[in-house]
C-alpha positions, -999 to +999 in steps of 0.1 A: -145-165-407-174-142-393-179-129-359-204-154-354-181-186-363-158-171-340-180-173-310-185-212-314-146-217-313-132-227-278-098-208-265-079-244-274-089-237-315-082-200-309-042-209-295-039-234-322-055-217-352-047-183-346-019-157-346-018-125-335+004-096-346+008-068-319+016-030-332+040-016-310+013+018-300-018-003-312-042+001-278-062-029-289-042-061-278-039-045-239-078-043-236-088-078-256-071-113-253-042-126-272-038-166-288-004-184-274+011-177-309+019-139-317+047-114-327+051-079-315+059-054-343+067-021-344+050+010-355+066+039-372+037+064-359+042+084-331+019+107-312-015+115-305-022+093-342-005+064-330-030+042-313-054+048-345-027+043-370-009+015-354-039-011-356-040-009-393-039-040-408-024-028-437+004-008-420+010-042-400+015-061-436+042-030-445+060-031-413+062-072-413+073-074-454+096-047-449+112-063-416+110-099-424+113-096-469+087-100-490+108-132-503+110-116-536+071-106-544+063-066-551+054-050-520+024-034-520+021+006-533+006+019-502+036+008-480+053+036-496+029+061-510+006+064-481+028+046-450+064+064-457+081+033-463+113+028-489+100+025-521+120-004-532+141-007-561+137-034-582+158-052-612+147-074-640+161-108-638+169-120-675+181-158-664+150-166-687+119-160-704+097-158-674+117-128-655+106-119-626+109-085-611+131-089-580+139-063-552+171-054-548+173-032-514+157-039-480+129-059-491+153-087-504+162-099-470+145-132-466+163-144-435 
């Protein structure tokens, strides 16, 4: 959606289309408004980086696959290389011929 579409779009659409993901640090969400639907998060920056860091997009996707699972799907390689996540472990499943790759430390929880 561009910037413009989103101008047309009344605040009903916005709280029933959108959800918003809120960076624990991430200065954005106090200064601009927020859709009914959204989900704090945390942020593992601290410090004079923090407000910068935090509203990374990426660093949100990290932080929510590695909290929630990533229901059994490779996480991406910058959660660990560049973020300072877990790198997770993972195990080849032989049930078949089509193994998957599945994680078999934090990432597996899929609660």
């Amino acid at each position: 959606m561009t910037s413009l579409e989103i101008k047309d779009l009344e605040t009903e659409q916005l709280n029933d289309y959108t959800f918003n993901i809120i960076p624990k640090y991430d200065p954005i969400p106090r200064i601009d408004d927020m859709s009914f639907n959204f989900q704090k998060i945390d942020c593992t920056v601290t410090g004079l980086k923090a407000p910068v860091a935090c509203h990374s997009s990426q660093r949100s996707l990290c932080e929510v696959l590695y909290k929630c699972g990533s229901q059994g799907r490779r996480v991406p390689t910058y959660c660990y290389e560049a973020y300072d996540y877990p790198e997770p472990k993972y195990s080849l499943e032989t049930e078949n011929d089509n193994s998957l790759k599945v994680p078999t430390d934090v990432i597996v929880n899929t609660v």
